[in-house]
C-alpha positions as CSV (number, residue, x, y, z in Angstrom):
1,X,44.8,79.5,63.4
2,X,48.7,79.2,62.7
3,X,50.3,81.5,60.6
4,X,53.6,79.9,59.4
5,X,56.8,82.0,57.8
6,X,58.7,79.0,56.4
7,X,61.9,79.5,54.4
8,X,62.4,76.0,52.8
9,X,65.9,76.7,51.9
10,X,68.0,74.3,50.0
11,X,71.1,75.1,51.5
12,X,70.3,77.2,54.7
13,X,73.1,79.1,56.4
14,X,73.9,81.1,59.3
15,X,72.2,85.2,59.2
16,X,69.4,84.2,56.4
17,X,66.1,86.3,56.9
18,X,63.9,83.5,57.7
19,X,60.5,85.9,57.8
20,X,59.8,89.6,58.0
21,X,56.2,91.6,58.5
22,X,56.5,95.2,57.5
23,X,53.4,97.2,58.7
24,X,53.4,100.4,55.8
25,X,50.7,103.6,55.7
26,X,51.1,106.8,54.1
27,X,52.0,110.2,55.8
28,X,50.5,113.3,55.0
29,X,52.8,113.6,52.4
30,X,51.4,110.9,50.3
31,X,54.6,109.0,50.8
32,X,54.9,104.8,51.7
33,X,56.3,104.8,55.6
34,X,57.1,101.3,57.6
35,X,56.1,102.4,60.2
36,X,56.9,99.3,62.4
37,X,58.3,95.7,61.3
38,X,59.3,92.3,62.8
39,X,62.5,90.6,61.1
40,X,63.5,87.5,62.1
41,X,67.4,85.3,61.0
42,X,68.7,82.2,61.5
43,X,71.8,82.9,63.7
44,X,73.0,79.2,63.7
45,X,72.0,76.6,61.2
46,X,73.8,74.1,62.5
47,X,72.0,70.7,63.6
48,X,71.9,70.5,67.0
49,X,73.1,74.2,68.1
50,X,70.2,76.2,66.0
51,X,70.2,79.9,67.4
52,X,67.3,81.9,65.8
53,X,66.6,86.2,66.4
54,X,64.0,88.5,66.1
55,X,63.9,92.6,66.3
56,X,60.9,94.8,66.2
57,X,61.7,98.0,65.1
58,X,59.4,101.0,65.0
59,X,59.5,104.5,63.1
60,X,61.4,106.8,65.8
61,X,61.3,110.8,64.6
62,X,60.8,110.5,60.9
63,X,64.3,109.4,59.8
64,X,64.6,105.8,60.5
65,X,63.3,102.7,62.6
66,X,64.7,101.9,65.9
67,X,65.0,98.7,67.3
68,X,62.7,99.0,70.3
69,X,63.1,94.8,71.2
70,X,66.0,92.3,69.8
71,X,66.5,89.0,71.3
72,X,68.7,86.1,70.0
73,X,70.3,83.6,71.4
74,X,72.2,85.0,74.5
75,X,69.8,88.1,75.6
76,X,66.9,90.5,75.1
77,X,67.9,94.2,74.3
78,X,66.2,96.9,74.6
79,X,66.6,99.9,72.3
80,X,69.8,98.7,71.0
81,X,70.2,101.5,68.6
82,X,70.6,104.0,71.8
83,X,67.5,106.1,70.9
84,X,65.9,108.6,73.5
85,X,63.4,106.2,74.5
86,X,62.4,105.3,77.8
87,X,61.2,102.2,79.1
88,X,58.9,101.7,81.6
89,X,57.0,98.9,83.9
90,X,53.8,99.9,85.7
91,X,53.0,97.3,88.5
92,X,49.3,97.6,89.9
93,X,49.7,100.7,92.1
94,X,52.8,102.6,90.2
95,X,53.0,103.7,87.0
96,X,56.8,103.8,87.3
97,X,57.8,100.8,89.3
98,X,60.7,100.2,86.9
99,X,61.2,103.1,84.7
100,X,64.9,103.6,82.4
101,X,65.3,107.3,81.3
102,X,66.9,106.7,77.7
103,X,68.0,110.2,77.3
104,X,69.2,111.0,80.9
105,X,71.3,107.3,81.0
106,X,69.2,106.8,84.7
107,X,66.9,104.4,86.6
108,X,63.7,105.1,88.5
109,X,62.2,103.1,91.1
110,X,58.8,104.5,91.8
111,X,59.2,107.2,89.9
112,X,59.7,108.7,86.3
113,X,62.1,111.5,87.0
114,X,65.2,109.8,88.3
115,X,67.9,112.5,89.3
116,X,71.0,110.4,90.2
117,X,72.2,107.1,88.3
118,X,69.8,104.5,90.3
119,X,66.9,106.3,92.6
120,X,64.5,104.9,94.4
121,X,61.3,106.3,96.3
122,X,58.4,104.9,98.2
123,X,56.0,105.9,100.6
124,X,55.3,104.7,104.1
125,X,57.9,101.7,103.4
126,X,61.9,100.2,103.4
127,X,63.3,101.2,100.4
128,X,66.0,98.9,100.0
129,X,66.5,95.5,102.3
130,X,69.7,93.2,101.9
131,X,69.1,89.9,102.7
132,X,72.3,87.0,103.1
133,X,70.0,83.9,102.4
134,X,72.7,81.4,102.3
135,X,73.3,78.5,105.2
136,X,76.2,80.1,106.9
137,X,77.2,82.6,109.3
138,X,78.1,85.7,107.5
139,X,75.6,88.3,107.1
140,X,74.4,90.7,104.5
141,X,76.7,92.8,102.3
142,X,76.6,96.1,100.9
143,X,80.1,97.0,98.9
144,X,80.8,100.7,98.4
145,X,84.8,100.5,96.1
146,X,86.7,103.4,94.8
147,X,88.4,101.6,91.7
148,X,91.2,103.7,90.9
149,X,94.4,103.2,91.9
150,X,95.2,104.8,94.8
151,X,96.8,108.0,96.2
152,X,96.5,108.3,99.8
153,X,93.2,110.6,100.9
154,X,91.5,108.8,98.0
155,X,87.9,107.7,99.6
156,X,86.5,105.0,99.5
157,X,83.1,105.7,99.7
158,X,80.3,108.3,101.0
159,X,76.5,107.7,102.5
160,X,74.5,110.7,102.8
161,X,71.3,111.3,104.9
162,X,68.8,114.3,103.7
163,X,65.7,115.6,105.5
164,X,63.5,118.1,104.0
165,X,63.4,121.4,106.4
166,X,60.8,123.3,107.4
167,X,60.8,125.2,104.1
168,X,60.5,122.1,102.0
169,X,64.0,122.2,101.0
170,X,66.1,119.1,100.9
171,X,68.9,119.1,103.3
172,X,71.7,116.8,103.8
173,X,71.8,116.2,107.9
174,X,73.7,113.7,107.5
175,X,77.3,112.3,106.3
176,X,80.2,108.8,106.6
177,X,82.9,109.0,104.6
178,X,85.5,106.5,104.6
179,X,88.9,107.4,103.5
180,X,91.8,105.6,102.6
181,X,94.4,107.8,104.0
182,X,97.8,105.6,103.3
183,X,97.6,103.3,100.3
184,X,100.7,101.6,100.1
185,X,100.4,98.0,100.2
186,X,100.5,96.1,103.5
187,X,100.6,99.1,105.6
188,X,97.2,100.8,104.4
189,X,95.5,102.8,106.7
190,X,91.6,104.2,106.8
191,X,90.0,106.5,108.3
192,X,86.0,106.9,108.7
193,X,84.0,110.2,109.3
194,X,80.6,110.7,111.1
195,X,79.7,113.9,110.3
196,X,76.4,116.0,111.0
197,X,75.1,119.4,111.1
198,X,75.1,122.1,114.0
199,X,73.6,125.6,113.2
200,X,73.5,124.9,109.3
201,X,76.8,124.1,109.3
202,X,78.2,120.7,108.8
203,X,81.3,119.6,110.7
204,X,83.1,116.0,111.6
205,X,82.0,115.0,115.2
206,X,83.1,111.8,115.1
207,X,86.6,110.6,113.2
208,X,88.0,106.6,113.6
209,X,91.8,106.5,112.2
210,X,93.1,103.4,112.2
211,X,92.3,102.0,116.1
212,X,91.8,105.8,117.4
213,X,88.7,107.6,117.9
214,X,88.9,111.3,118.2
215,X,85.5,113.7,118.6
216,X,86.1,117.4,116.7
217,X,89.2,116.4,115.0
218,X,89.9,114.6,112.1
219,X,93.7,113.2,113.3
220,X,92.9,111.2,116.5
221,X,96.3,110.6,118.1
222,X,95.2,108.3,120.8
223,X,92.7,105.2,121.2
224,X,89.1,106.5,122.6
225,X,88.3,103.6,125.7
């Protein structure tokens, strides 16, 4: 069976609504609600370049329907009308192998209560692997960029290592900063910071500037051979 929406238009242009199914019920209230509809428009008419889109929108909170899937020509958007609604992917052993937290502006990986921008769990497992698959001989890449432009001590970039203690608390036992300490042009200079903890306390125990090495001190005057 084929059902066909067919707008047989004499003089078809560019945004007509070629076909739209509106699914309608009554609230409690007696009152006619859309609850959820399909609209599909011609973005291009033009012979040979024809661009077509279709939305499906769905009641969201009583007060209007939110576009929950749009795709035309160039993409496929989800909730482009910037709803609190989340969108999740369950593979066959995780609910939340993909999940977007609409109202927190985060991403999950394994889980469906991100707390930082992008996070990522998994048990017994790598988390992340970067892989240089390309014929040639440089290897993998992973780019850490302060974008501002620079004062000097700006950083460039942190990695932090946490380990829960023996209380169950999470606790950061771990730290590289890299810093660029003198950002005029041509003459920059960096320095990089290995620091860890000693009696709950965190400290720098390793510091690079420029070609020295220095261990307790964060100004190495002299290279470390």
């Amino acid at each position: 069976p084929v059902l066909n929406l067919y707008r047989n238009s004499g003089s078809p242009a560019d945004s007509d609504i070629i076909g739209d199914i509106k699914f309608t019920g009554r609230n409690d209230n007696s009152q006619d609600v859309t609850y959820a509809e399909i609209e599909t428009v011609i973005l291009d008419a033009s012979d040979g370049t024809e661009d077509g889109y279709m939305n499906i929108y769905v009641m969201h909170g009583g007060t209007a329907q939110r576009s929950r899937i749009e795709m035309d020509s160039t993409e496929t958007v989800f909730n482009e009308g910037s709803a609190d609604i989340d969108f999740r992917v369950e593979s066959n052993g995780d609910a939340n192998m993909l999940f977007v937290d609409g109202g927190n502006n985060r991403v999950g990986i394994g889980t469906g209560s991100p707390s930082y921008l992008l996070e990522a769990t998994a048990a017994g497992q790598a988390i992340l692997s970067v892989t240089n698959s390309a014929n040639d001989a440089n290897g993998a890449s992973l780019y850490l960029r302060n974008t501002r432009t620079g004062s000097d001590n700006d950083e460039g970039g942190r990695i932090y290592f946490w380990a829960d203690d023996d209380a169950g608390n999470a606790t950061e036992c771990g730290l590289i900063v890299s810093t660029m300490t003198d950002v005029s042009n041509t003459t920059e200079d960096s320095r990089m910071d290995f620091k860890n903890l000693s009696n709950g306390s965190q400290y720098a125990t390793v510091s690079m500037l420029g070609r020295n090495v220095g261990v307790g001190t964060l100004v190495p005057g002299v290279p470390l051979e």
